[in-house]
CHARMM internal coordinates of N, CA and C (Angstrom, degrees):
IC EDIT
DIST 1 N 1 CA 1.4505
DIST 1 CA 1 C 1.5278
ANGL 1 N 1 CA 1 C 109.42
DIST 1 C 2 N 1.4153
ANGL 1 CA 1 C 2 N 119.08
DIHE 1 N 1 CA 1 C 2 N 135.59
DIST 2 N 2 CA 1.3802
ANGL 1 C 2 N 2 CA 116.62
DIHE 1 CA 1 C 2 N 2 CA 158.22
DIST 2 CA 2 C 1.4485
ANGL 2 N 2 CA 2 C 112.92
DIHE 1 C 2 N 2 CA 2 C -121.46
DIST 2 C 3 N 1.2655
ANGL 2 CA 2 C 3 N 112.86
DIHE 2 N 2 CA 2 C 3 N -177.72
DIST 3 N 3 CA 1.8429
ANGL 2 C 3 N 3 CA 117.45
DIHE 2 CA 2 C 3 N 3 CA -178.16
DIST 3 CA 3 C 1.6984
ANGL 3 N 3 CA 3 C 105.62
DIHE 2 C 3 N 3 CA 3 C -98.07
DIST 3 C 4 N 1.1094
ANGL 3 CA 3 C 4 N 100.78
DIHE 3 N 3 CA 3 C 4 N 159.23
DIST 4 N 4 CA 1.6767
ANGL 3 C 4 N 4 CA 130.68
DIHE 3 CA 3 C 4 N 4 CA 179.69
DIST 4 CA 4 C 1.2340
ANGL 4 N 4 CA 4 C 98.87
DIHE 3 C 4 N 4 CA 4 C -33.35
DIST 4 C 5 N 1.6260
ANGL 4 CA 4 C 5 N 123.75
DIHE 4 N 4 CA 4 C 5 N -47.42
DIST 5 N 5 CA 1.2188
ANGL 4 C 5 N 5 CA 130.83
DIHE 4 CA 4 C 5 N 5 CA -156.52
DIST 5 CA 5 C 1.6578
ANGL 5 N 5 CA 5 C 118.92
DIHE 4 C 5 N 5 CA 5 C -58.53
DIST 5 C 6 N 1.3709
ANGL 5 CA 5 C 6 N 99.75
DIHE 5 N 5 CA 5 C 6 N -51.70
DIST 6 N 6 CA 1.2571
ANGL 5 C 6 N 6 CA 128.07
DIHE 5 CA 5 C 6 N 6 CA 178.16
DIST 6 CA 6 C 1.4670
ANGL 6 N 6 CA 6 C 110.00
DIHE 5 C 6 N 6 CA 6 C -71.77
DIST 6 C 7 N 1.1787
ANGL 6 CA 6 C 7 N 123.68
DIHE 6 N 6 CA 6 C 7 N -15.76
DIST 7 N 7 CA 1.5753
ANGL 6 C 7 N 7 CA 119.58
DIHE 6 CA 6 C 7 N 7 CA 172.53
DIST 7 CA 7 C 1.5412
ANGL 7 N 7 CA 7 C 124.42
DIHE 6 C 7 N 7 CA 7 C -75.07
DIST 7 C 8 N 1.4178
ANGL 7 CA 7 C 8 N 94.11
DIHE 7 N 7 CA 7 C 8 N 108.86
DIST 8 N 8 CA 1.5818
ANGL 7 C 8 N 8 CA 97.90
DIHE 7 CA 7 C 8 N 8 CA -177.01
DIST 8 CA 8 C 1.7987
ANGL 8 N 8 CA 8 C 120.90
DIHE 7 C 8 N 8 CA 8 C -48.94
DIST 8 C 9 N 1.1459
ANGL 8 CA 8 C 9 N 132.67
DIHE 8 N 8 CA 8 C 9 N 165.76
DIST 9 N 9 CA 1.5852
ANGL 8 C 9 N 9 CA 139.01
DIHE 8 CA 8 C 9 N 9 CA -168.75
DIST 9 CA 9 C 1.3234
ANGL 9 N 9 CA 9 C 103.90
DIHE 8 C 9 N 9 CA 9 C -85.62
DIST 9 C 10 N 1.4581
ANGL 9 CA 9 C 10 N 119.99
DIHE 9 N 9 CA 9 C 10 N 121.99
DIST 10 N 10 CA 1.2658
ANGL 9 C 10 N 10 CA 110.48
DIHE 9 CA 9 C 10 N 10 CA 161.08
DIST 10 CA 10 C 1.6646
ANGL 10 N 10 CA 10 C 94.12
DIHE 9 C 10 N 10 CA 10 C 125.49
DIST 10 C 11 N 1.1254
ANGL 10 CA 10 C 11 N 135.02
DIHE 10 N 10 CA 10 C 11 N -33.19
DIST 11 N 11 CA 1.7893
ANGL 10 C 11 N 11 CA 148.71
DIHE 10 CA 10 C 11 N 11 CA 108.80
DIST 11 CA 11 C 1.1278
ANGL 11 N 11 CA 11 C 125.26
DIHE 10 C 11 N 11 CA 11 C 36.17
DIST 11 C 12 N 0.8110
ANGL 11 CA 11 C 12 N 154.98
DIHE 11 N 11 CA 11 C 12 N 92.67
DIST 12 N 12 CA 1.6521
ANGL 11 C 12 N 12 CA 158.40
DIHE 11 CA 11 C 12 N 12 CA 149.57
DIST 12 CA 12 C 1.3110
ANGL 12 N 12 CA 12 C 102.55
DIHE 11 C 12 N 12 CA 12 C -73.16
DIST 12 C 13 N 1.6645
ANGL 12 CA 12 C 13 N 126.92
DIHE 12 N 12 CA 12 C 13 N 133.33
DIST 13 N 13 CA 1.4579
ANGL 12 C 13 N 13 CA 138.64
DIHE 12 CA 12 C 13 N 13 CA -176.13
DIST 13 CA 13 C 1.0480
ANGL 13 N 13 CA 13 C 110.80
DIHE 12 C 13 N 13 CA 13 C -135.22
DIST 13 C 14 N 1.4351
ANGL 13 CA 13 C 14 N 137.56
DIHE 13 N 13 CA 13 C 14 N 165.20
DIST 14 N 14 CA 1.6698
ANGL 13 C 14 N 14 CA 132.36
DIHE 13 CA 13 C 14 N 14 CA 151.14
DIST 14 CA 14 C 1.7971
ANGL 14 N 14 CA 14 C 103.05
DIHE 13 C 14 N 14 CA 14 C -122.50
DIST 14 C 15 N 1.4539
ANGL 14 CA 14 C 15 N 114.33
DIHE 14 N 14 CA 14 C 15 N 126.54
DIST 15 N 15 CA 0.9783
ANGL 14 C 15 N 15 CA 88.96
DIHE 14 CA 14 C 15 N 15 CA -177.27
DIST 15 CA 15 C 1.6203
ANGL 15 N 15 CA 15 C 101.41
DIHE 14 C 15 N 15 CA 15 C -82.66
DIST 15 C 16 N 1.7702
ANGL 15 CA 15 C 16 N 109.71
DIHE 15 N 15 CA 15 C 16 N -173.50
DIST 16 N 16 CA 1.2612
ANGL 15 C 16 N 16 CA 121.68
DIHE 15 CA 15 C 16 N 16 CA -166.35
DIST 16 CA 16 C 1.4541
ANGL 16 N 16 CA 16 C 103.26
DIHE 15 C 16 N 16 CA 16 C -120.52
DIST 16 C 17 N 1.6901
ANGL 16 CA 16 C 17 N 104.53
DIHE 16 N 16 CA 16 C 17 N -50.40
DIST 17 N 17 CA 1.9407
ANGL 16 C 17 N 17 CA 109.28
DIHE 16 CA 16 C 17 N 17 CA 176.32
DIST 17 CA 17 C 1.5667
ANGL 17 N 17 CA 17 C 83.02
DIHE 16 C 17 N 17 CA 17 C -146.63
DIST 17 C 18 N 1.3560
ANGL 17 CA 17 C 18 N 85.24
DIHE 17 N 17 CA 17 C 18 N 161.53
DIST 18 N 18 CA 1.3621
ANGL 17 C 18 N 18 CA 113.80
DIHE 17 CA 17 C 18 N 18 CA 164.74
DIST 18 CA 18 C 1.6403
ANGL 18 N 18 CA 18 C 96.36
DIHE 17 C 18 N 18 CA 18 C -121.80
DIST 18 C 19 N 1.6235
ANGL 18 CA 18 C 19 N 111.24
DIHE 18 N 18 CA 18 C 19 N 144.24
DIST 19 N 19 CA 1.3495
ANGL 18 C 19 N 19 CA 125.81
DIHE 18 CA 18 C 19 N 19 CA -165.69
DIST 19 CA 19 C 1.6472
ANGL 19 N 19 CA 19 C 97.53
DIHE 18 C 19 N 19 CA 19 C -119.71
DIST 19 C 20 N 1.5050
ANGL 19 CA 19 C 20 N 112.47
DIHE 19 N 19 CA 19 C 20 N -178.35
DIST 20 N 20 CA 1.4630
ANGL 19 C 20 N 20 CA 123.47
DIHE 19 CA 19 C 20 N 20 CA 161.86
DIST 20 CA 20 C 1.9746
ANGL 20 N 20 CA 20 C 102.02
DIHE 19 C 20 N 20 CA 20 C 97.20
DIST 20 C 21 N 0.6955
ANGL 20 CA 20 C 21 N 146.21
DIHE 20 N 20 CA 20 C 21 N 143.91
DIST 21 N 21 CA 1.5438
ANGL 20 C 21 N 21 CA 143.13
DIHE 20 CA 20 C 21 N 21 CA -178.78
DIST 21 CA 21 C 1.6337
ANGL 21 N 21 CA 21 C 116.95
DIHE 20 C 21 N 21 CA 21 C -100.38
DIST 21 C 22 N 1.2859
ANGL 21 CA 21 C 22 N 112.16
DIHE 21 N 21 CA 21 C 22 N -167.45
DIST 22 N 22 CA 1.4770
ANGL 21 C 22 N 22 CA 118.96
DIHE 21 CA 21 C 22 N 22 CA -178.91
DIST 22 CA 22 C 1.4974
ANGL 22 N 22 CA 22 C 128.52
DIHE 21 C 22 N 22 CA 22 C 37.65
DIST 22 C 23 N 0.8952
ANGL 22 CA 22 C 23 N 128.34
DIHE 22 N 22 CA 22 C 23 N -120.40
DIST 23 N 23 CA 1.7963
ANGL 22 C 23 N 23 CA 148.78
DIHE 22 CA 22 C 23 N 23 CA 179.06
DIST 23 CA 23 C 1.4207
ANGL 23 N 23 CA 23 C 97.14
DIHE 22 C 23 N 23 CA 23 C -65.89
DIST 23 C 24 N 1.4746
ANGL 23 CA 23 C 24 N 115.05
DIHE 23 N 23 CA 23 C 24 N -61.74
DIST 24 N 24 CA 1.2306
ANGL 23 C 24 N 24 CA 111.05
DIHE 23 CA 23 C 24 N 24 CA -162.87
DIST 24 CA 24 C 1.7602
ANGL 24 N 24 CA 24 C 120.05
DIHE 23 C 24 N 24 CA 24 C -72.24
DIST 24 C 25 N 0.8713
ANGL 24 CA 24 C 25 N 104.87
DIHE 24 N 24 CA 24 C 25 N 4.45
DIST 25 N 25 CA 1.5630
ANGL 24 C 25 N 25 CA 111.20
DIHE 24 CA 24 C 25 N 25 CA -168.74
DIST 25 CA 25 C 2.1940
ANGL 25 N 25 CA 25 C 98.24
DIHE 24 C 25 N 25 CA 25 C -118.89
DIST 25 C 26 N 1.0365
ANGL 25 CA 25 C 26 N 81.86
DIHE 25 N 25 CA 25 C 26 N -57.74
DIST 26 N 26 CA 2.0898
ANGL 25 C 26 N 26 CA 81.10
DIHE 25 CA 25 C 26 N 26 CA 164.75
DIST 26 CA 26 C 1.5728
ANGL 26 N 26 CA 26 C 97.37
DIHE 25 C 26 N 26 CA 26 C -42.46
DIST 26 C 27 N 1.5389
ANGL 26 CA 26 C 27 N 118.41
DIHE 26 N 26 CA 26 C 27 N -59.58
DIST 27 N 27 CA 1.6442
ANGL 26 C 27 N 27 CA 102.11
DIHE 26 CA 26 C 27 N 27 CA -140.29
DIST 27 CA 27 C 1.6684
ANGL 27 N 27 CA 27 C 85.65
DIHE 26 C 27 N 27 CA 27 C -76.59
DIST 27 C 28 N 0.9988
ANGL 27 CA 27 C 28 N 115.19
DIHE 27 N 27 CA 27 C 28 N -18.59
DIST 28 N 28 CA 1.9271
ANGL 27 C 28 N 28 CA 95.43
DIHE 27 CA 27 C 28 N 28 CA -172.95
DIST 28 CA 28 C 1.5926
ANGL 28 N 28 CA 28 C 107.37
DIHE 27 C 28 N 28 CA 28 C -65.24
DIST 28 C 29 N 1.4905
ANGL 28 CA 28 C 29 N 99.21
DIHE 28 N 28 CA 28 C 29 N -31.93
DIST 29 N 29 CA 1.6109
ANGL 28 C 29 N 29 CA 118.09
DIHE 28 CA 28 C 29 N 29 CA -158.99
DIST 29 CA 29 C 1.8572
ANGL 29 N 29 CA 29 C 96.60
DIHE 28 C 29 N 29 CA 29 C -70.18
DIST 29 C 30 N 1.3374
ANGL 29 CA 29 C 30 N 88.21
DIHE 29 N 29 CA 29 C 30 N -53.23
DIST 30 N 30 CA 1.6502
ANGL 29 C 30 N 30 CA 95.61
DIHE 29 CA 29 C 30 N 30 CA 176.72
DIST 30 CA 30 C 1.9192
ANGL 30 N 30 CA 30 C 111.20
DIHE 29 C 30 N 30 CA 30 C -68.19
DIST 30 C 31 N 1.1982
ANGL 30 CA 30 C 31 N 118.59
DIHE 30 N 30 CA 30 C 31 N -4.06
DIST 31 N 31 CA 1.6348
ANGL 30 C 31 N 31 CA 124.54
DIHE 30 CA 30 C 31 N 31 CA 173.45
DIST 31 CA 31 C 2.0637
ANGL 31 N 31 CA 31 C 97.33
DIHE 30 C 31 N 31 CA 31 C -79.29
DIST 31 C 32 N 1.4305
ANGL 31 CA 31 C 32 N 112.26
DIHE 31 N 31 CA 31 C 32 N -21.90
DIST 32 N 32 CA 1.4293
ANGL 31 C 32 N 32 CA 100.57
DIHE 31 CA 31 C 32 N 32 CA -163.23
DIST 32 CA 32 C 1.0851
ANGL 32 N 32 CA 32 C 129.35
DIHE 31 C 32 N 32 CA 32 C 131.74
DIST 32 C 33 N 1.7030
ANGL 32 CA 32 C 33 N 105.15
DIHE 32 N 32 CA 32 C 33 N -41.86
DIST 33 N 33 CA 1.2266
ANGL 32 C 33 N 33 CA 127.56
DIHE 32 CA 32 C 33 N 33 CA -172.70
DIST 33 CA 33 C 1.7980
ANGL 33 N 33 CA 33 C 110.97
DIHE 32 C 33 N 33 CA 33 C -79.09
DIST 33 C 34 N 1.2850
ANGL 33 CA 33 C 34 N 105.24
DIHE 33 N 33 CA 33 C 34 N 91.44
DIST 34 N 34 CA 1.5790
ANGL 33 C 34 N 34 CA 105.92
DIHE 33 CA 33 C 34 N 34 CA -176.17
DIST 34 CA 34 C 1.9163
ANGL 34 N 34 CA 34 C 96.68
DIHE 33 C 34 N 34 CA 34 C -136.95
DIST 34 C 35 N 1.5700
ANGL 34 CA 34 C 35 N 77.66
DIHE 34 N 34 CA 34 C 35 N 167.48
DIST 35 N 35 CA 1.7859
ANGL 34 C 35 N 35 CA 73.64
DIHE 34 CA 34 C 35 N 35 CA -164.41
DIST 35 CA 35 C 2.0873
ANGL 35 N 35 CA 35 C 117.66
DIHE 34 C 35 N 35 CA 35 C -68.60
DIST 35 C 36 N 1.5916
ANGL 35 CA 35 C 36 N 94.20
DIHE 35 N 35 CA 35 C 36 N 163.62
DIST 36 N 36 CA 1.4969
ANGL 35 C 36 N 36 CA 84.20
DIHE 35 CA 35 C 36 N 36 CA -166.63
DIST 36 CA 36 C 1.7157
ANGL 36 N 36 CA 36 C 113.42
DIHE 35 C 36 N 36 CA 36 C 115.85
DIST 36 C 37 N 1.5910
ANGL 36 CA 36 C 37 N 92.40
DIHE 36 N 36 CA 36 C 37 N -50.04
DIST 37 N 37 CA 1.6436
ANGL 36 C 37 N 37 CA 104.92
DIHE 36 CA 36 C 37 N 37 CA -175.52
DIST 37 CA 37 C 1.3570
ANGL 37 N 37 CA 37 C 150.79
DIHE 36 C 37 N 37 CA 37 C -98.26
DIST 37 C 38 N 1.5675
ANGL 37 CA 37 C 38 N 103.13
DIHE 37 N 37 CA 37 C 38 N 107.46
DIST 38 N 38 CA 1.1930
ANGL 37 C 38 N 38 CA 127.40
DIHE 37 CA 37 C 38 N 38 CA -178.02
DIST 38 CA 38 C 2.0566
ANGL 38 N 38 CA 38 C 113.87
DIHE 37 C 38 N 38 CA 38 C -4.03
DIST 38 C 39 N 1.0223
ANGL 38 CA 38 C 39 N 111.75
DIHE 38 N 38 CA 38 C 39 N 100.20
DIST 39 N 39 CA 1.8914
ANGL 38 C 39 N 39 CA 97.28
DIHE 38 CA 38 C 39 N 39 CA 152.59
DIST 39 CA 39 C 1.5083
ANGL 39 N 39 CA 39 C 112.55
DIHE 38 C 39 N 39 CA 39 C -147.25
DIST 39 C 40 N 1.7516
ANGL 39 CA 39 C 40 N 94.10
DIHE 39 N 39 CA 39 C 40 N 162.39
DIST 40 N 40 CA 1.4535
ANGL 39 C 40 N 40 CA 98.20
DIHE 39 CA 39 C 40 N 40 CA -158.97
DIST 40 CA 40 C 1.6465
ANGL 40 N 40 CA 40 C 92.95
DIHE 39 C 40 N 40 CA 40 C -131.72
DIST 40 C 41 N 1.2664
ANGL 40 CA 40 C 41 N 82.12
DIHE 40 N 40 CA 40 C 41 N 126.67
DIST 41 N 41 CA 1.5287
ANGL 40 C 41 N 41 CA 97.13
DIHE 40 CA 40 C 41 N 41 CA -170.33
DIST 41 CA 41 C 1.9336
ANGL 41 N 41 CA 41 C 110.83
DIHE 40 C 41 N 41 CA 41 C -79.30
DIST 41 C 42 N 1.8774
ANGL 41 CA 41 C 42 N 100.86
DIHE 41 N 41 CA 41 C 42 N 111.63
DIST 42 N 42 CA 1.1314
ANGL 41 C 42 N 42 CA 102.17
DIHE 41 CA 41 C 42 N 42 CA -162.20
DIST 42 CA 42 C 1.6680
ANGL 42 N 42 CA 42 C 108.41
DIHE 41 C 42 N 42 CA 42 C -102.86
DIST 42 C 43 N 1.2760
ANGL 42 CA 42 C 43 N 127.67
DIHE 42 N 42 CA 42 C 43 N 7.13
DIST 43 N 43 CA 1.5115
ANGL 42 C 43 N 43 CA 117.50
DIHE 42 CA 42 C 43 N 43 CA -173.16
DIST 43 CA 43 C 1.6232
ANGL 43 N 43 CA 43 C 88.10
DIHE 42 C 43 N 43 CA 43 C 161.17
DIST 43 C 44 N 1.7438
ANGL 43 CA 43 C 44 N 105.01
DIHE 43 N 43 CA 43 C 44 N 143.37
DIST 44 N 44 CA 1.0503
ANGL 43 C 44 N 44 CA 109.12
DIHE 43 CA 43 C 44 N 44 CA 175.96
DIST 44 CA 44 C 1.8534
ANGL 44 N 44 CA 44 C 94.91
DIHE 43 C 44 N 44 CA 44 C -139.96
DIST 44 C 45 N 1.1844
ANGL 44 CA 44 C 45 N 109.90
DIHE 44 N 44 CA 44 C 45 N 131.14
DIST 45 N 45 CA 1.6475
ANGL 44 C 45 N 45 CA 119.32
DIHE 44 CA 44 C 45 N 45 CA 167.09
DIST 45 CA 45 C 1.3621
ANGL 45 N 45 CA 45 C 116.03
DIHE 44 C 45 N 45 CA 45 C -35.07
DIST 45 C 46 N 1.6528
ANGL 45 CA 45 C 46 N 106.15
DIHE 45 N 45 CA 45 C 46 N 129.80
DIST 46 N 46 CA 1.7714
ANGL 45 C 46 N 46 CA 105.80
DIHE 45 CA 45 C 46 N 46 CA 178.36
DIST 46 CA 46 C 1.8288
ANGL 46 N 46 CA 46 C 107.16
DIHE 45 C 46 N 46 CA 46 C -45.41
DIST 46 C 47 N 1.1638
ANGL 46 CA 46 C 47 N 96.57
DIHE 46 N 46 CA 46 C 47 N -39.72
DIST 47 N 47 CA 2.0392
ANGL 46 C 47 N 47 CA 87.01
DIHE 46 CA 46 C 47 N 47 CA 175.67
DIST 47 CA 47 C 1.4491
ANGL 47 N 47 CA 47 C 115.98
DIHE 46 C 47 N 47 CA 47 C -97.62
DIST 47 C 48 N 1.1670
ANGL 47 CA 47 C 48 N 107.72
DIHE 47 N 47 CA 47 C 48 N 17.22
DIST 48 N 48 CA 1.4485
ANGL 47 C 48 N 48 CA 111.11
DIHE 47 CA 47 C 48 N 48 CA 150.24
DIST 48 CA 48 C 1.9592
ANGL 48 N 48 CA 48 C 92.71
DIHE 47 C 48 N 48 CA 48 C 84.92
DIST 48 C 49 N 0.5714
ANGL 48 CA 48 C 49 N 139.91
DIHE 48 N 48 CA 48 C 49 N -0.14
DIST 49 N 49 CA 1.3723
ANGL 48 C 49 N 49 CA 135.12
DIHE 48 CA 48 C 49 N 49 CA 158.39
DIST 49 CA 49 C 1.9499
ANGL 49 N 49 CA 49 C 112.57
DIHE 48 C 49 N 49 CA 49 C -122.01
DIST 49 C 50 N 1.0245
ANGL 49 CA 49 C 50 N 130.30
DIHE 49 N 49 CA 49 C 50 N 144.24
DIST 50 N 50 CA 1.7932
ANGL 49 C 50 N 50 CA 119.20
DIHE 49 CA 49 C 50 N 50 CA -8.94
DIST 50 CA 50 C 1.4205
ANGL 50 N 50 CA 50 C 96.05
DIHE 49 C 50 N 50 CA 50 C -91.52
DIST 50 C 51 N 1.8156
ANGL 50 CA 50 C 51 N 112.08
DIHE 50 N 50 CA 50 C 51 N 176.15
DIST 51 N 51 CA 1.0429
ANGL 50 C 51 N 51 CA 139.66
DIHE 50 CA 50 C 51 N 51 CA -173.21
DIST 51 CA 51 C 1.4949
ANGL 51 N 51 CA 51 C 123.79
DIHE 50 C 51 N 51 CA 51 C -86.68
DIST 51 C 52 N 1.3611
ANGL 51 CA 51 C 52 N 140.60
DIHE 51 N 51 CA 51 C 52 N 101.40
DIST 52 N 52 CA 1.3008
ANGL 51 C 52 N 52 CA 132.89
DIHE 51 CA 51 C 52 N 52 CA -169.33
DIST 52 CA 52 C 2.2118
ANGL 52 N 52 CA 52 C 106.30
DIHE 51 C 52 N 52 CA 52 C -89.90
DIST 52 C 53 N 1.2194
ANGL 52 CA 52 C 53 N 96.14
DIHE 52 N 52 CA 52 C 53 N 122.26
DIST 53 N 53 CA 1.4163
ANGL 52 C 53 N 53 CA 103.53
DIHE 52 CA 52 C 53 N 53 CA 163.49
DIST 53 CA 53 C 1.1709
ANGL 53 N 53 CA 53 C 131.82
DIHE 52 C 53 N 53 CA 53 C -156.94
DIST 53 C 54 N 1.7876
ANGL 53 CA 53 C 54 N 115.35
DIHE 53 N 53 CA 53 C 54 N 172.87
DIST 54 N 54 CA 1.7647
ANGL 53 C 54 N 54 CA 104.05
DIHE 53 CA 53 C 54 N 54 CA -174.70
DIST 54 CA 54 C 1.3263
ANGL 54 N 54 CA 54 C 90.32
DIHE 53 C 54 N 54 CA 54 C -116.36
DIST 54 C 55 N 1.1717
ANGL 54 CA 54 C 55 N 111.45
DIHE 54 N 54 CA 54 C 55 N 142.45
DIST 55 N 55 CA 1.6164
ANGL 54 C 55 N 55 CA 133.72
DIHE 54 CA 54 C 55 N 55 CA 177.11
DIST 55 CA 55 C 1.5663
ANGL 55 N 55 CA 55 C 109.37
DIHE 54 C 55 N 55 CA 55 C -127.01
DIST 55 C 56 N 1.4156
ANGL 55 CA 55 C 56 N 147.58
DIHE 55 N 55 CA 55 C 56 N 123.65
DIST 56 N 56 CA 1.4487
ANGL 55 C 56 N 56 CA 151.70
DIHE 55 CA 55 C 56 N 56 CA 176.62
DIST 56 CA 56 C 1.6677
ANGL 56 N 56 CA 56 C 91.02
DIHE 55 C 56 N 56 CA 56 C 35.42
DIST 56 C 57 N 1.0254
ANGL 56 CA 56 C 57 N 115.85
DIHE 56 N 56 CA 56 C 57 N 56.15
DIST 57 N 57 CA 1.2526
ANGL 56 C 57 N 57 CA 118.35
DIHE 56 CA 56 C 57 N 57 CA 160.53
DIST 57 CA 57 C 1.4320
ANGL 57 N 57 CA 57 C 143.33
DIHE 56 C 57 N 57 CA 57 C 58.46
DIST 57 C 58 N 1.6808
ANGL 57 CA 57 C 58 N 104.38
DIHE 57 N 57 CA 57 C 58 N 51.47
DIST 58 N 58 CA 1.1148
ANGL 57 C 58 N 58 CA 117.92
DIHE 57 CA 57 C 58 N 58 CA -156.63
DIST 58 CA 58 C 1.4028
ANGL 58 N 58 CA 58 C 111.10
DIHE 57 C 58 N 58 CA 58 C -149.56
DIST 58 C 59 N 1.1828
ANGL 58 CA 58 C 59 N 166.07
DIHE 58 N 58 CA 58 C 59 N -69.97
DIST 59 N 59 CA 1.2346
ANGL 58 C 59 N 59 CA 148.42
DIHE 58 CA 58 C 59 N 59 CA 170.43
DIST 59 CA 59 C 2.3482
ANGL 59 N 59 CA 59 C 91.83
DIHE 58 C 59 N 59 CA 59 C 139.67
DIST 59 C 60 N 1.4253
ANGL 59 CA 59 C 60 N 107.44
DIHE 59 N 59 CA 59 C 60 N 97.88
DIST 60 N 60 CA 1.6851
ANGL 59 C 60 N 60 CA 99.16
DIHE 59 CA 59 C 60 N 60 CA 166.41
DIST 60 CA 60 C 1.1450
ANGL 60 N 60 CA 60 C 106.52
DIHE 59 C 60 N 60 CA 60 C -141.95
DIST 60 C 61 N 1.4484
ANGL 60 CA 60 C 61 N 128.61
DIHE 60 N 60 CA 60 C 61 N 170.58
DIST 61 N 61 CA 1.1340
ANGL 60 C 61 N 61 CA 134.81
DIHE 60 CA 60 C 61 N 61 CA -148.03
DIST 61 CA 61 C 1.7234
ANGL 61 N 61 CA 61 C 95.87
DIHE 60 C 61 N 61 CA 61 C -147.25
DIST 61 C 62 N 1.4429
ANGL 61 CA 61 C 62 N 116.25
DIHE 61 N 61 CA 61 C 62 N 112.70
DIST 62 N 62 CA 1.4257
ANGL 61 C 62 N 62 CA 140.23
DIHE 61 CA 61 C 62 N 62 CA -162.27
DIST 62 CA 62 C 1.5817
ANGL 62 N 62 CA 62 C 103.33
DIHE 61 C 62 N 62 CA 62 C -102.43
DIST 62 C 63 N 1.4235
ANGL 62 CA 62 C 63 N 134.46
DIHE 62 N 62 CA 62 C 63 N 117.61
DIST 63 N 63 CA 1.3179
ANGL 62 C 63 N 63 CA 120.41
DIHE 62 CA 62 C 63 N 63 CA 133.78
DIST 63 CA 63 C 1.4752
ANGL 63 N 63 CA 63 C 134.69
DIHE 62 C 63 N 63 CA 63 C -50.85
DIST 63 C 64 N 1.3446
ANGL 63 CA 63 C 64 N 112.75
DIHE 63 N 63 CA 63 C 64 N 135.17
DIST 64 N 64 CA 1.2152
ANGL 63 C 64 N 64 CA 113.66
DIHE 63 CA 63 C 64 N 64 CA 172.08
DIST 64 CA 64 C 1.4317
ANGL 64 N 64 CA 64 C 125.19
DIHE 63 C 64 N 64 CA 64 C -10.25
DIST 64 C 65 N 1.2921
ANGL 64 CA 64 C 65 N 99.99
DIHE 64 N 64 CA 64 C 65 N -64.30
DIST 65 N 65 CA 2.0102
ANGL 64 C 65 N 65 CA 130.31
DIHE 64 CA 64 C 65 N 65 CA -151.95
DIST 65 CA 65 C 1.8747
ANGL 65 N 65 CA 65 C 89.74
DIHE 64 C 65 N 65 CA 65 C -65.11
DIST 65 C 66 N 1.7269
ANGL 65 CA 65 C 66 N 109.89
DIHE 65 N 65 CA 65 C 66 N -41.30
DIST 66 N 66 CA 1.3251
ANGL 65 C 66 N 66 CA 97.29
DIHE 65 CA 65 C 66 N 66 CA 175.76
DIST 66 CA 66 C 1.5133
ANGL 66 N 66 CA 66 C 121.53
DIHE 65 C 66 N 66 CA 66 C -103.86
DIST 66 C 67 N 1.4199
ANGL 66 CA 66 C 67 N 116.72
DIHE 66 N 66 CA 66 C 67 N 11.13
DIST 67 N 67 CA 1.5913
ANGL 66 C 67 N 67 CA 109.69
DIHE 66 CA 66 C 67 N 67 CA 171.82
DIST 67 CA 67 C 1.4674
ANGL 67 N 67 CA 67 C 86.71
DIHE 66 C 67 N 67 CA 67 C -94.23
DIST 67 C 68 N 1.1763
ANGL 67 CA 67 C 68 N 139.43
DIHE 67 N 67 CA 67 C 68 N -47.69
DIST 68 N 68 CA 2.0090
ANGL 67 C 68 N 68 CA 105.42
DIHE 67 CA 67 C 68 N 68 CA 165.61
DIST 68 CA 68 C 1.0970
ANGL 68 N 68 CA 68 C 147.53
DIHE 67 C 68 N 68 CA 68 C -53.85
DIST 68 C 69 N 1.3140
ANGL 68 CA 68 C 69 N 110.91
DIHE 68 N 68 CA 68 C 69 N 2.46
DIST 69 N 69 CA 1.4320
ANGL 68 C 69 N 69 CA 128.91
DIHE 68 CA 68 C 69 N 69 CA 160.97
DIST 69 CA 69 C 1.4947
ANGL 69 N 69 CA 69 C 109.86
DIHE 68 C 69 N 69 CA 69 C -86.87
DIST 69 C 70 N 1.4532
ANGL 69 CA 69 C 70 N 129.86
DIHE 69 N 69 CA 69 C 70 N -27.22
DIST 70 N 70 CA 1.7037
ANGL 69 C 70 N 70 CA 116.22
DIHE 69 CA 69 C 70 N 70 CA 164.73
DIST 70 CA 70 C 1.3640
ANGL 70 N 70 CA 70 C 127.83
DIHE 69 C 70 N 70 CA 70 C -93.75
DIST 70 C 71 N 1.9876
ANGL 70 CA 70 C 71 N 105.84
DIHE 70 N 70 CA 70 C 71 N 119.89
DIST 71 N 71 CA 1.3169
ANGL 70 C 71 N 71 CA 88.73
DIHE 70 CA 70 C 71 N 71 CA -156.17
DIST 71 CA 71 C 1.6729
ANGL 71 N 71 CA 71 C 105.45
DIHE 70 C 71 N 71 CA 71 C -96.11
DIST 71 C 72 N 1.0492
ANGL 71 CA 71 C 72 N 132.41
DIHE 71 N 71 CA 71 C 72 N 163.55
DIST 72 N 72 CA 1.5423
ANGL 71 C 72 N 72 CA 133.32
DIHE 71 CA 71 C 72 N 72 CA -156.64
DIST 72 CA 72 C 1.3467
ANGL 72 N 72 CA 72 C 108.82
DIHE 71 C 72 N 72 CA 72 C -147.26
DIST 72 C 73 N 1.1130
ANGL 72 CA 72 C 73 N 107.26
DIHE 72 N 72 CA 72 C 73 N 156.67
DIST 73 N 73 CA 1.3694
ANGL 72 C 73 N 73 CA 134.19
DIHE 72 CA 72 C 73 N 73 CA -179.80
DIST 73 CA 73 C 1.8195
ANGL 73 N 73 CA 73 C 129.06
DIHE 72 C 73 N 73 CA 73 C -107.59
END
COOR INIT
IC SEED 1 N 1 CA 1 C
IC BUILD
């Protein structure tokens, strides 16, 4: 398994877990991103933060610090 981060553009993933506790792990969970679910990694920033993708069909935009917290397949 690796994380979101590392997934090149253009990508289809499933994640497996999402990691990290409290606030920060709800609000990703509450973004969509829960395990099981499909995302396709659509554009990533020339400096590599933030992260553009579609998840259940919607279009969000990930910082770094939390697309390494979802780990994927």
């Amino acid at each position: 398994m690796s994380n979101l981060r590392n997934t090149p553009c253009g990508k289809t993933v499933t994640v497996r877990r999402v990691e990290g506790e409290g606030a920060t792990r709800r609000r990703i969970m509450d973004m969509g991103i829960t395990r099981g679910a499909e995302v396709f990694v659509r554009k990533v920033a020339p400096l590599g933060d933030p992260i553009e993708v579609t998840v259940r069909g919607y279009e969000l935009s990930l910082r770094k610090a939390d697309a390494e917290k979802i780990l994927v397949e």
